[in-house]
C-alpha positions in Angstrom: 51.1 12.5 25.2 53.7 14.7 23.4 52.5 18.4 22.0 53.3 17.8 17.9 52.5 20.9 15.7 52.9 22.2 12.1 55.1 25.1 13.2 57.7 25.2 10.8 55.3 24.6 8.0 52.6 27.1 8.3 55.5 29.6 9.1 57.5 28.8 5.7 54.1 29.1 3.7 53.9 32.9 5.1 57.4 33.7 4.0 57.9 34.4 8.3 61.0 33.9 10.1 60.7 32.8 13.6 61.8 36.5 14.9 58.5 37.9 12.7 56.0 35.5 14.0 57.5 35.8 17.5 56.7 39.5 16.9 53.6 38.9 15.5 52.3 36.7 18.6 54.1 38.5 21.6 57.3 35.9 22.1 60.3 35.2 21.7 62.5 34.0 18.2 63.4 31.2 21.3 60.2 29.9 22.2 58.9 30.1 18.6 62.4 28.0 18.0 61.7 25.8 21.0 57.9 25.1 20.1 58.7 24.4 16.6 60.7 21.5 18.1 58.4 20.2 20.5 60.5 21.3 23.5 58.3 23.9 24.9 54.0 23.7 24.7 52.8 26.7 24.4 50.0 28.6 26.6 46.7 28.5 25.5 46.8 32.4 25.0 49.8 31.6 22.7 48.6 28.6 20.7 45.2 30.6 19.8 47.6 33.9 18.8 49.8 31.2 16.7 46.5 29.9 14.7 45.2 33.3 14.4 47.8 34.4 12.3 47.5 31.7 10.2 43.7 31.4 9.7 43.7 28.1 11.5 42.0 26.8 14.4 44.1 25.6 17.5 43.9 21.9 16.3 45.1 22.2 12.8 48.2 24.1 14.1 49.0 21.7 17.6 48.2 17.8 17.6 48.7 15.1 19.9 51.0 12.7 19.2 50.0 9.2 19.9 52.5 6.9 22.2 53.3 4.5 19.8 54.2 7.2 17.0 57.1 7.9 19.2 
């Protein structure tokens, strides 16, 4: 099942670009960028850095998508 996450939105409520949160977390403005578009899943270090900035736990950042949402 596909990696779907709330990137883009969580980002956009804390006024970040993807360069800051990149900074933030220890990547790239490209893997933010390619995570944001579901092209790139992100290590488990990552995806708990990612929530942690945002006060979220892993699974209200990252969800699976179901098959037949697709």
């Amino acid at each position: 099942m596909p990696l779907g996450n709330r990137l883009k939105e969580l980002r956009a409520s804390k006024g970040l670009n993807q360069q800051e949160l990149g900074t933030l977390v220890g990547a790239s403005r490209q893997t933010i960028s390619l995570i944001e578009r579901g092209d790139y899943n992100p290590s488990i270090t990552l995806a708990l850095r990612i929530a942690k900035i945002f006060g979220k736990t892993v699974d209200e950042v990252f969800y699976l998508i179901e098959e037949e949402e697709i």
